[in-house]
SERO-4910 file (N, C-alpha, C, O; in steps of 0.05 Angstrom, whole numbers):
BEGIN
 pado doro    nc1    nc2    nc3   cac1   cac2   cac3    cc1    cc2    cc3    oc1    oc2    oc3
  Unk    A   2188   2197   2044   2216   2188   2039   2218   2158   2043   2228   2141   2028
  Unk    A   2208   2155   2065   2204   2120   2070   2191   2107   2051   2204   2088   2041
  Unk    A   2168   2111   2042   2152   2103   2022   2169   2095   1985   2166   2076   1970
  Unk    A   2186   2121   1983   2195   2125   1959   2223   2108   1955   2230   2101   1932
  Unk    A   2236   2102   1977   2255   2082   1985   2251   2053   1979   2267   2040   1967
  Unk    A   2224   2043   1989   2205   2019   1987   2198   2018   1958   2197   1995   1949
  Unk    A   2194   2038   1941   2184   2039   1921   2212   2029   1894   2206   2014   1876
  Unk    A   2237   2038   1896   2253   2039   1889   2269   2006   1893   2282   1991   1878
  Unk    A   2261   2005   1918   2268   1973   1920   2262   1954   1898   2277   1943   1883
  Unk    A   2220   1950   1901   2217   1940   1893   2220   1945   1870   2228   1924   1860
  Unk    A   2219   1967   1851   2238   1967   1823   2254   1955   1811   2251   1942   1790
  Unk    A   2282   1958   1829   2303   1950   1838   2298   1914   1830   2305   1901   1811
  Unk    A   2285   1908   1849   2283   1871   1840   2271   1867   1823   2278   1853   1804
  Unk    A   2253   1876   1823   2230   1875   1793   2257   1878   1762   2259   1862   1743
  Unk    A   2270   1899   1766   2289   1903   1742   2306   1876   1740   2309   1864   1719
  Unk    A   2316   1870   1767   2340   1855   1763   2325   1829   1760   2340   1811   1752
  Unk    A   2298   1821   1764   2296   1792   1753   2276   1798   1737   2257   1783   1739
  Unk    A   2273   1815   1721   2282   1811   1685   2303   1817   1665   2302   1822   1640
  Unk    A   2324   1814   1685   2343   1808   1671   2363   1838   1669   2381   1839   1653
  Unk    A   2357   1856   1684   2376   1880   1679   2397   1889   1698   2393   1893   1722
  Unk    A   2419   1891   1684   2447   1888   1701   2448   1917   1709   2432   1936   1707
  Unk    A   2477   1915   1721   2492   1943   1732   2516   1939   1738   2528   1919   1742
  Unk    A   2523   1967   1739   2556   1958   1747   2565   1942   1775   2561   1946   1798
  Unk    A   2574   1931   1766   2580   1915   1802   2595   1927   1824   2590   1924   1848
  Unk    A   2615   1942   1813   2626   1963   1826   2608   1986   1829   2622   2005   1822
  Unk    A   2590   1993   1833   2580   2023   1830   2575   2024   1864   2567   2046   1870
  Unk    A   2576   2018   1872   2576   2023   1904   2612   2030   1918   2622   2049   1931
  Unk    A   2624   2005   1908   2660   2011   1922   2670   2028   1914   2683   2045   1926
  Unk    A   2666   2025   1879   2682   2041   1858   2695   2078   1862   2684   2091   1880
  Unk    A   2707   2086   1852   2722   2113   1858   2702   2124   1842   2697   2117   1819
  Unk    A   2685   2149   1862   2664   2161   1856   2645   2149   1858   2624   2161   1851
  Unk    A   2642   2122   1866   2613   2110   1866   2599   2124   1889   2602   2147   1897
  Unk    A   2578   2097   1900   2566   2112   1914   2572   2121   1941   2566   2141   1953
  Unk    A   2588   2091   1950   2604   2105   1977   2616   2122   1979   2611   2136   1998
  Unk    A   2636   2130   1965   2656   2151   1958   2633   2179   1960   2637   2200   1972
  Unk    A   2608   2170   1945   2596   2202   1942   2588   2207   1965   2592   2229   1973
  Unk    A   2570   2184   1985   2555   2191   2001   2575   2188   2028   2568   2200   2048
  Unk    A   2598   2175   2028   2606   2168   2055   2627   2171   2061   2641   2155   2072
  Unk    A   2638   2203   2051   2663   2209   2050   2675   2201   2073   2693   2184   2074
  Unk    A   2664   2219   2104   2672   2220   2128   2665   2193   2144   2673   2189   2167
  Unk    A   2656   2182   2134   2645   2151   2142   2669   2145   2156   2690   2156   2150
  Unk    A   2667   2122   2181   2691   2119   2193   2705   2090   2183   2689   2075   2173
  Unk    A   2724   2084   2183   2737   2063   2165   2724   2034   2173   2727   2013   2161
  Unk    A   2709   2039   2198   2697   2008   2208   2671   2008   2198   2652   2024   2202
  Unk    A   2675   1980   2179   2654   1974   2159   2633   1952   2163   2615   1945   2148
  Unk    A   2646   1942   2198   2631   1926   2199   2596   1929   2197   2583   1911   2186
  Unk    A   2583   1955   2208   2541   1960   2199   2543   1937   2168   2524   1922   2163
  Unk    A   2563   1937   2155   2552   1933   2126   2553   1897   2129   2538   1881   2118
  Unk    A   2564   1892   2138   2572   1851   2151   2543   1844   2140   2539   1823   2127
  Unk    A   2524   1862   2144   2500   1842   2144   2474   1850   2121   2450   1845   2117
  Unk    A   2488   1861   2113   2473   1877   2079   2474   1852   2065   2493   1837   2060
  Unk    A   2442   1851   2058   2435   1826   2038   2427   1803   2056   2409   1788   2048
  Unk    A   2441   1797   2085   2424   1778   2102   2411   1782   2118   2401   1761   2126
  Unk    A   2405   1801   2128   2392   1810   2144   2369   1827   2141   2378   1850   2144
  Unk    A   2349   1827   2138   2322   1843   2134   2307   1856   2164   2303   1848   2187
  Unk    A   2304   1874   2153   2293   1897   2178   2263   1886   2178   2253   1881   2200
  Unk    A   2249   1884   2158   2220   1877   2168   2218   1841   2167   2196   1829   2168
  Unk    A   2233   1834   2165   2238   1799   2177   2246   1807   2205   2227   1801   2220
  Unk    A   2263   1816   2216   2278   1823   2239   2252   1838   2255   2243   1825   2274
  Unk    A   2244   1857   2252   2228   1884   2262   2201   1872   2266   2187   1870   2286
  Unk    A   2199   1863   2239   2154   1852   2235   2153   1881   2230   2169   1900   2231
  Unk    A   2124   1876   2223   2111   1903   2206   2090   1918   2238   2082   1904   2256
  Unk    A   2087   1941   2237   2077   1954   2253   2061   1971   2243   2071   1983   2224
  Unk    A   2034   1979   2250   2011   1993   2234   2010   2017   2265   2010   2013   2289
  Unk    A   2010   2041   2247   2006   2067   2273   1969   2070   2266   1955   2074   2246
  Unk    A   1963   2065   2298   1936   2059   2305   1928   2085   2296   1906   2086   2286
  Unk    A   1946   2113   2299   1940   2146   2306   1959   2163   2286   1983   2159   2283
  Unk    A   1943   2182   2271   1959   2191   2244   1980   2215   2260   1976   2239   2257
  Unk    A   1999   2205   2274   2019   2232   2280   2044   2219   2283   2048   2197   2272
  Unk    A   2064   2234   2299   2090   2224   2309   2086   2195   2320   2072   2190   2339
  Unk    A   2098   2179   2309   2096   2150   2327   2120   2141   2343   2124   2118   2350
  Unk    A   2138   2168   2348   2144   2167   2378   2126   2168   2400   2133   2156   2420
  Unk    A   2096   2186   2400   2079   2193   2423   2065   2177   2419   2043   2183   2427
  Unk    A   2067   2147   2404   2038   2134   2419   2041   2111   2443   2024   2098   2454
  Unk    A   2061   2112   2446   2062   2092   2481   2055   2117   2502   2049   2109   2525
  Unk    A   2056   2148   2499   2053   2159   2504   2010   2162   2514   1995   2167   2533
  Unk    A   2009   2156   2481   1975   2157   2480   1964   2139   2487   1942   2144   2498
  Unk    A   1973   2109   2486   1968   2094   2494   1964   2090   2522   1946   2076   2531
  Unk    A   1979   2102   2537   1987   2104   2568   1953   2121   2570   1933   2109   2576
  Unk    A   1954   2143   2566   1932   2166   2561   1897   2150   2562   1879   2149   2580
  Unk    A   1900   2138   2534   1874   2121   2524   1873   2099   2554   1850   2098   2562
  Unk    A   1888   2085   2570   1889   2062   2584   1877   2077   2607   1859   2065   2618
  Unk    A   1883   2110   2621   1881   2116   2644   1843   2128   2643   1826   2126   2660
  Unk    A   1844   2141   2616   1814   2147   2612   1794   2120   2608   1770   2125   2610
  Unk    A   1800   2092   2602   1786   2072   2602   1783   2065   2628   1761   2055   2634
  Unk    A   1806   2070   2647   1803   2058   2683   1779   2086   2692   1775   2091   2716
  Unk    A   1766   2101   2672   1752   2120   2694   1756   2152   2697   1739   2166   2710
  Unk    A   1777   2162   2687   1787   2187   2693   1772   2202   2693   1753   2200   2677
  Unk    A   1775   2227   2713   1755   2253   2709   1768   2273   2701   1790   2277   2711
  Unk    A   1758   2293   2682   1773   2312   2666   1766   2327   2674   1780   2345   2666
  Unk    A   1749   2335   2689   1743   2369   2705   1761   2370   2730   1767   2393   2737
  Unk    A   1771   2346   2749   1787   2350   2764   1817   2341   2765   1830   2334   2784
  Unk    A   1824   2345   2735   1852   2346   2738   1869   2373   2742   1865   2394   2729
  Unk    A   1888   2370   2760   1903   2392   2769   1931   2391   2745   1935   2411   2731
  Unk    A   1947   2365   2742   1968   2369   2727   1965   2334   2711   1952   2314   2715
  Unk    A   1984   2342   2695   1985   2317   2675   2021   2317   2673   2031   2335   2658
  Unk    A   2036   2303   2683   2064   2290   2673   2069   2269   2661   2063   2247   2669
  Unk    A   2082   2275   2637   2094   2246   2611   2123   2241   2626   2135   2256   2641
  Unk    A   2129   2223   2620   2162   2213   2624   2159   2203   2600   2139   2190   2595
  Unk    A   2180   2207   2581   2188   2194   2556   2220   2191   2554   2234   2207   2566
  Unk    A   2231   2171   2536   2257   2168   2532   2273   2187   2525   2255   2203   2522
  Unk    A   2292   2199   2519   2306   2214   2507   2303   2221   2475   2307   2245   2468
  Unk    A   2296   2205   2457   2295   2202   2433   2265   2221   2431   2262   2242   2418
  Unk    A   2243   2209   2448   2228   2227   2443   2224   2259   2452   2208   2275   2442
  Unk    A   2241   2261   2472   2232   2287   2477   2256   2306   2458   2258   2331   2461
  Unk    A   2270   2292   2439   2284   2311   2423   2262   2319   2400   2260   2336   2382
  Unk    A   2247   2299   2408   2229   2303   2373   2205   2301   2378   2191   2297   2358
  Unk    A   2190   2301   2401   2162   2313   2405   2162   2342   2409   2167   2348   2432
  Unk    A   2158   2356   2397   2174   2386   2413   2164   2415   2416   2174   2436   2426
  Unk    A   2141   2408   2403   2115   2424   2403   2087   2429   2436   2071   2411   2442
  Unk    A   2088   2448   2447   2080   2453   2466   2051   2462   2461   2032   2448   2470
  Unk    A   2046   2481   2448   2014   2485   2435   2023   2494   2406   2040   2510   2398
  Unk    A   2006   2479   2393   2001   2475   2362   1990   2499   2346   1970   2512   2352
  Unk    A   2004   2503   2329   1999   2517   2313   1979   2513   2280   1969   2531   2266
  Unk    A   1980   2489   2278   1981   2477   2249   1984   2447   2257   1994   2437   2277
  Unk    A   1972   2433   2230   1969   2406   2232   1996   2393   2238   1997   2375   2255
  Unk    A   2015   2401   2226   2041   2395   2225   2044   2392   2250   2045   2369   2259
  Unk    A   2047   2411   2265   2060   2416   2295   2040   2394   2317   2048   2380   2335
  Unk    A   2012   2397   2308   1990   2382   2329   2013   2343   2323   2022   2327   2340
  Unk    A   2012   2343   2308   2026   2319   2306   2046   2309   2317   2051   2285   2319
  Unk    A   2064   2331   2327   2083   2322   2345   2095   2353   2362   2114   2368   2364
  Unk    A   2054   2343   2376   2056   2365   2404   2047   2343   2426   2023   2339   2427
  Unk    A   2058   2333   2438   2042   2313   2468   2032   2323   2480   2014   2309   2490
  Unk    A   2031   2354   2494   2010   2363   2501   1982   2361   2497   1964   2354   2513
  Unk    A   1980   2372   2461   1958   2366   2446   1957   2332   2440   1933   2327   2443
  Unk    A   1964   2316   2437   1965   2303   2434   1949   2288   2455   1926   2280   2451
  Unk    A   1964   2283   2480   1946   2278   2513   1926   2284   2510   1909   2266   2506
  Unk    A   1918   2314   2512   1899   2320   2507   1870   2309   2505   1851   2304   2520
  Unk    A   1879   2304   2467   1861   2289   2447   1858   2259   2463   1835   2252   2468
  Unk    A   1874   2245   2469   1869   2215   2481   1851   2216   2506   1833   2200   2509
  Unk    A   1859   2236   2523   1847   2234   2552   1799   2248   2541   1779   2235   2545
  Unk    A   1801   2269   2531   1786   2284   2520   1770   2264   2502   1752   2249   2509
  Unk    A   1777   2265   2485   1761   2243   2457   1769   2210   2462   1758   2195   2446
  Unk    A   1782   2202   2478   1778   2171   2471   1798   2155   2446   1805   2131   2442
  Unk    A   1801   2172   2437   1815   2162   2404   1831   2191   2393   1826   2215   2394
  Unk    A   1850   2176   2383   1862   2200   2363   1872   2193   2335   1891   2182   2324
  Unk    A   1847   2208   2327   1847   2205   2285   1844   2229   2279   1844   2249   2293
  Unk    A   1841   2223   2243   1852   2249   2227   1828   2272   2236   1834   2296   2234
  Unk    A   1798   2265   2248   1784   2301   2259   1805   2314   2280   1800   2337   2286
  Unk    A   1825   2302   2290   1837   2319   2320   1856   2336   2300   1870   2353   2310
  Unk    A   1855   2332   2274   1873   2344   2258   1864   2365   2230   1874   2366   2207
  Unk    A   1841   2379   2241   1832   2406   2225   1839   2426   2237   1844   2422   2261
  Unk    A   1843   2451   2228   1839   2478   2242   1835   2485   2260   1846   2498   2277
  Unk    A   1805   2471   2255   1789   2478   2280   1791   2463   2307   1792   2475   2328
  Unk    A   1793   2425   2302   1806   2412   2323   1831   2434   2340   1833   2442   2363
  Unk    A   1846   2437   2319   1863   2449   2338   1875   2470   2355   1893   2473   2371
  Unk    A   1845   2491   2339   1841   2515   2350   1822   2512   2371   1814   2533   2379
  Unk    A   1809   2486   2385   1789   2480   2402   1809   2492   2432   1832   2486   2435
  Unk    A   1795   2507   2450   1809   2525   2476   1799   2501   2494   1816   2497   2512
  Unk    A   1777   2481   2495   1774   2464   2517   1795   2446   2514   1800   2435   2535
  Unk    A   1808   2440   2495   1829   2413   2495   1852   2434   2501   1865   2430   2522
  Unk    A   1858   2461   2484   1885   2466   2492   1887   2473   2523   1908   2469   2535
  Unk    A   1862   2486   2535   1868   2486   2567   1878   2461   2582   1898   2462   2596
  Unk    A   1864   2442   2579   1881   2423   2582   1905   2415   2581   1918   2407   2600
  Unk    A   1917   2417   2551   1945   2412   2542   1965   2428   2555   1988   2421   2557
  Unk    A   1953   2460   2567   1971   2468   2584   1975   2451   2605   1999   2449   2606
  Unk    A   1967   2441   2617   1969   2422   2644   1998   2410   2637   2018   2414   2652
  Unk    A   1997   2396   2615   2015   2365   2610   2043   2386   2605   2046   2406   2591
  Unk    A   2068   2366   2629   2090   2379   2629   2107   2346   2616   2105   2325   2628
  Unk    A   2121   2352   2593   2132   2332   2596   2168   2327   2595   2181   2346   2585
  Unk    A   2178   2311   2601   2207   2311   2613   2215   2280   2617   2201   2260   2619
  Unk    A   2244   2283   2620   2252   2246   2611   2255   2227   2639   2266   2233   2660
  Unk    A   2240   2198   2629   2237   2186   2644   2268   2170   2657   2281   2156   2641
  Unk    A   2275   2174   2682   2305   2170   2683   2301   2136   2686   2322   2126   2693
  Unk    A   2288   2125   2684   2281   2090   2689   2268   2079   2667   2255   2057   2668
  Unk    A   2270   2097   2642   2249   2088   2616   2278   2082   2596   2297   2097   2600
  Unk    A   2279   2067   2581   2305   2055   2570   2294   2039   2537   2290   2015   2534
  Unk    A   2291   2057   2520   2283   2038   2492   2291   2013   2485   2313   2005   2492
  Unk    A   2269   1993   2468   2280   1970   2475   2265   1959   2448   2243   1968   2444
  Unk    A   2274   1942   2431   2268   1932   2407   2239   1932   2395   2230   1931   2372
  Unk    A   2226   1932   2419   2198   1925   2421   2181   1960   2414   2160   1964   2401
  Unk    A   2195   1978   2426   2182   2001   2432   2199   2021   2455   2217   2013   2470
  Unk    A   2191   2044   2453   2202   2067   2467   2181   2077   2494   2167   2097   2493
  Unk    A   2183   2058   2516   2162   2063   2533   2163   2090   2544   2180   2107   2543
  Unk    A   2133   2090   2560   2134   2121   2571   2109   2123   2588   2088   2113   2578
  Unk    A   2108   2131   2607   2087   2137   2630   2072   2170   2635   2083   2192   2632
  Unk    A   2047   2164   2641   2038   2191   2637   2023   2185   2666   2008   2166   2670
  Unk    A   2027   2200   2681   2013   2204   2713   1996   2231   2708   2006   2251   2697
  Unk    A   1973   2230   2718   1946   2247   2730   1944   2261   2749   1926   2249   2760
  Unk    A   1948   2281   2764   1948   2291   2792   1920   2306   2794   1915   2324   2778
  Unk    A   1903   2300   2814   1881   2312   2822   1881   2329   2838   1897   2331   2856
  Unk    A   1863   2343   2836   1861   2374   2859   1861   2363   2884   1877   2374   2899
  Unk    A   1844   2341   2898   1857   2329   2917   1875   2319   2926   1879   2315   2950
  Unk    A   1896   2312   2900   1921   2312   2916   1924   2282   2910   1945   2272   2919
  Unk    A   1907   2265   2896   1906   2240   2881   1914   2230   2862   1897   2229   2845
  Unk    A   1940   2220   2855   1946   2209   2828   1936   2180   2815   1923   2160   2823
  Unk    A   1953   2192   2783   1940   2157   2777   1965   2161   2752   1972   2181   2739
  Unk    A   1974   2132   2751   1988   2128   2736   1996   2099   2719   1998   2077   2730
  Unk    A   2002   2106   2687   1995   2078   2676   2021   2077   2657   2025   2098   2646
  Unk    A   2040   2057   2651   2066   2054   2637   2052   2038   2612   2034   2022   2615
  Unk    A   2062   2044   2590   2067   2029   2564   2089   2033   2563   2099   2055   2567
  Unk    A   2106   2004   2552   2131   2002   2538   2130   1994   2511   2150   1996   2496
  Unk    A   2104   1982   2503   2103   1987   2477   2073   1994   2466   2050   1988   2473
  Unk    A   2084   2012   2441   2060   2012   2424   2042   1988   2412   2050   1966   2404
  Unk    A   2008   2000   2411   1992   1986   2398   2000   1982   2365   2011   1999   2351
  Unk    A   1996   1970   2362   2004   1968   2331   2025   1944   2320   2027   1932   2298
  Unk    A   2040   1944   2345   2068   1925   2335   2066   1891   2346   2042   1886   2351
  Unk    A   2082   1870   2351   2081   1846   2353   2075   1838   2380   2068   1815   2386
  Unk    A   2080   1864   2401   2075   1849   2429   2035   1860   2437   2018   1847   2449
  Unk    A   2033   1888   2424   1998   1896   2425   1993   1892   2396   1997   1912   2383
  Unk    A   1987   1873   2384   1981   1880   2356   1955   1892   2352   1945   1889   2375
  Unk    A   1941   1902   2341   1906   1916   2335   1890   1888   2324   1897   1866   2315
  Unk    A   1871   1897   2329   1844   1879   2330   1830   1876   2297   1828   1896   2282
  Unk    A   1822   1855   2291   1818   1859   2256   1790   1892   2257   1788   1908   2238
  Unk    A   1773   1893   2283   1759   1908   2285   1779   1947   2285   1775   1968   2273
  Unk    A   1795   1939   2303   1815   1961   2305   1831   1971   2272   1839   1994   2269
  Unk    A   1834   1952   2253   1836   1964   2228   1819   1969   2204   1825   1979   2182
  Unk    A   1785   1954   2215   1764   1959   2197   1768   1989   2206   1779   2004   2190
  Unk    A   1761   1998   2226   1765   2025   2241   1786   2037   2230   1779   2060   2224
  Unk    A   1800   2035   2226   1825   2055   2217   1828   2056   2188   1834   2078   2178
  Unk    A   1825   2038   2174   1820   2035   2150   1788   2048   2141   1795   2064   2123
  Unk    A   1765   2051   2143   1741   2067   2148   1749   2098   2152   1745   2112   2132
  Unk    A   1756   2108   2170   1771   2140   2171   1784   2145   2158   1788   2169   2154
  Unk    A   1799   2122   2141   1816   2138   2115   1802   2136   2088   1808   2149   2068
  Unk    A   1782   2118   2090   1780   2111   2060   1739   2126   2062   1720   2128   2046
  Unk    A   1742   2132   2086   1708   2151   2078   1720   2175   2069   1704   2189   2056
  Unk    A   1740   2185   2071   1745   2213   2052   1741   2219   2024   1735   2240   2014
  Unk    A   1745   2195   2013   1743   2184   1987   1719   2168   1972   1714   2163   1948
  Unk    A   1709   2163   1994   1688   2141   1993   1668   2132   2009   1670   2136   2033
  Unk    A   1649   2119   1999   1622   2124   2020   1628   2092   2034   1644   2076   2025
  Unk    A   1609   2086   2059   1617   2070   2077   1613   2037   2060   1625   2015   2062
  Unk    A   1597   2043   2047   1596   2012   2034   1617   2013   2018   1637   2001   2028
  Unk    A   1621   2024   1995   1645   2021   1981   1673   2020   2002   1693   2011   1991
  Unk    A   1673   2029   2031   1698   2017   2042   1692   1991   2050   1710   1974   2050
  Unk    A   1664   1985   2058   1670   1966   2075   1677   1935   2058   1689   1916   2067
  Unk    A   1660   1940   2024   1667   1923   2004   1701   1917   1998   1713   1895   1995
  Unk    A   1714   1954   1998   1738   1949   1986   1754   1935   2015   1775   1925   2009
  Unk    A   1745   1934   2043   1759   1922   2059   1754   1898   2058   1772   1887   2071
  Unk    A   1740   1882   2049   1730   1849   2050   1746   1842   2026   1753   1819   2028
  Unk    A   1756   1854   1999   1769   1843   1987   1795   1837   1987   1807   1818   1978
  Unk    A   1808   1870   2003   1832   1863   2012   1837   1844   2037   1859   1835   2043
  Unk    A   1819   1840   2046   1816   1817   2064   1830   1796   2063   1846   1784   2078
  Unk    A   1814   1790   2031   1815   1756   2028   1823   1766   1998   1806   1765   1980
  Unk    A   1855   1780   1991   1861   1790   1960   1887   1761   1951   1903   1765   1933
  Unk    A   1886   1740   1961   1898   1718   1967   1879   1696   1945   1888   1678   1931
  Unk    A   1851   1704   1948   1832   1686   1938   1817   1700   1915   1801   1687   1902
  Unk    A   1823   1724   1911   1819   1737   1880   1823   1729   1861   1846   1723   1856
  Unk    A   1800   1723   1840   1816   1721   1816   1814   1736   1792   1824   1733   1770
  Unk    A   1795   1758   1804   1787   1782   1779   1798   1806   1803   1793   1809   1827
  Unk    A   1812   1821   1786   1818   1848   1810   1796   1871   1790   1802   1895   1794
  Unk    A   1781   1868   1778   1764   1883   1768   1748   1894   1784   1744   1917   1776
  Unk    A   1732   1890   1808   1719   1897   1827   1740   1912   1845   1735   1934   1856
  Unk    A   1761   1901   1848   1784   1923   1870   1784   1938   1853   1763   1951   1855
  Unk    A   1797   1947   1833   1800   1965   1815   1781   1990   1814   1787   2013   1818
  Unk    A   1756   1980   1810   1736   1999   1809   1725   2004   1830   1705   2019   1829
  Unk    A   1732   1996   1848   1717   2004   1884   1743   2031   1885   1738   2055   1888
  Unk    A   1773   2017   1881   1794   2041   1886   1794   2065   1874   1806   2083   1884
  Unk    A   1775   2069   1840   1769   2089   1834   1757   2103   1843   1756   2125   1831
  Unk    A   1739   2101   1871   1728   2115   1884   1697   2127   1877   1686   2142   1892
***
C-alpha cells in the first residue's frame, strides 16, 4: 500500500510536468474527493495548513529496516542483539520481559507463531531469533524456522507489557528488554531508537549485508555484489546496460 501510493505520486508529477491538467476543484468540489472520503471529518482543517510545504521524508529522513518484520519490534531487537553482544547465556535464562510503548503492544500481538505472517509480528519469536541467532533475516522466516521447538521454548519465556516510562518520540518508539537468570541475576538494555534511522543509521557493510540476503534469492553472490557497486556509484553511470542485465537476474 505504501509502495503503490509512492508509485502514484511519482506519476502524478511525472504527468503534471508534461503538461497534463485536472480539475482544480476535484478535491473541495461537491462529490469530490473530500466529500467522498471525509464525510465525518471534523470541520477543523487545520492537518491540511501544510499540504504541499511540508514533506514527510524532508521532515522524517529515510529509514532502512535492518530486519524483514514489524518495524514496531526492532528497538525491541535491537535492545535483544545489544544484550547477546555484552555476553548473554541462553541455557540460563529463567525469564525474558519487553516493555514497549502502547502503539506497539496493540500491534505486536502474536505470542507463538503460526505462519510467516504472524512470526513477523510475534516478539516472543521475534526475541527469540535476536537473543538465539545474532541477526534477524528472511531464514528466521520459513516453516521450518518457525516450527524450530529450541527457539519457541524460549519465546515462551518473553512476557511482554507496556513500559509506563517509555514515551514515543520523533526519532523512534523505545523499548527495554531485561533478562532474569536462575540465579536471580538480571540484565538489562534500553533502545529508544531503531537501527536504520538518522540517530543509529547502518553501516555501508550493514546494507552490503542486507542487500546480499535479498538479492542471493535471485542471484548468485557475484552478480549481487556487481549489481551493489553500481548502485553504489548509479550517480556516475552512463550506460545502465550492465544494471539492466545484472537486474535480469
Amino acid at each position: 500500500h505504501v509502495g503503490h501510493a509512492a508509485r502514484n505520486a511519482v506519476v502524478a508529477a511525472k504527468l503534471a510536468a508534461a503538461g497534463f491538467t485536472a480539475n482544480e476543484e476535484a478535491i473541495e468540489s461537491e462529490v469530490g474527493d473530500y466529500d467522498a472520503y471525509f464525510q465525518v471529518f471534523p470541520d477543523d482543517n487545520s492537518p491540511l495548513n501544510d499540504l504541499g510545504t511540508s514533506w514527510e521524508l524532508v521532515n522524517s529522513g529515510l529509514r532502512i529496516k535492518p530486519y524483514p518484520c514489524g518495524g514496531l519490534a526492532h528497538t525491541s531487537i535491537d535492545a535483544a542483539l545489544a544484550l547477546r553482544a555484552d555476553g548473554l547465556t541462553i541455557d540460563d535464562i529463567e525469564a525474558i520481559e519487553v516493555e514497549v510503548t502502547e502503539r506497539v503492544l496493540e500491534r505486536i500481538v502474536f505470542k507463538v507463531p503460526q505462519n510467516e505472517l504472524q512470526a513477523k509480528f510475534s516478539m516472543p519469536y521475534l526475541i527469540s531469533r535476536a537473543l538465539v541467532d545474532g541477526h534477524v533475516g528472511l531464514s528466521a522466516f520459513t516453516d521450518e524456522a518457525i516450527g524450530d521447538q529450541s527457539i519457541l521454548s524460549i519465546a515462551e519465556m518473553v512476557v511482554m507489557h507496556l513500559g509506563v516510562d517509555l514515551e514515543s518520540t520523533k526519532e523512534g518508539r523505545p523499548s527495554r528488554v531485561t533478562v532474569r537468570y536462575r540465579n536471580g541475576r538480571t540484565v538489562s538494555r534500553r533502545v529508544d531508537a531503531p537501527k536504520g534511522g538518522e540517530v543509529f543509521p547502518m553501516t555501508i557493510d550493514e546494507l552490503h549485508a542486507k542487500f546480499n540476503e535479498c538479492a542471493s534469492r535471485t542471484m548468485n553472490s557475484t552478480s549481487a555484489d556487481s549489481l551493489a557497486k553500481i548502485i553504489g556509484e548509479l550517480e556516475n553511470v552512463r550506460d545502465l546496460v550492465a544494471l539492466t542485465r545484472l537486474l535480469r537476474g
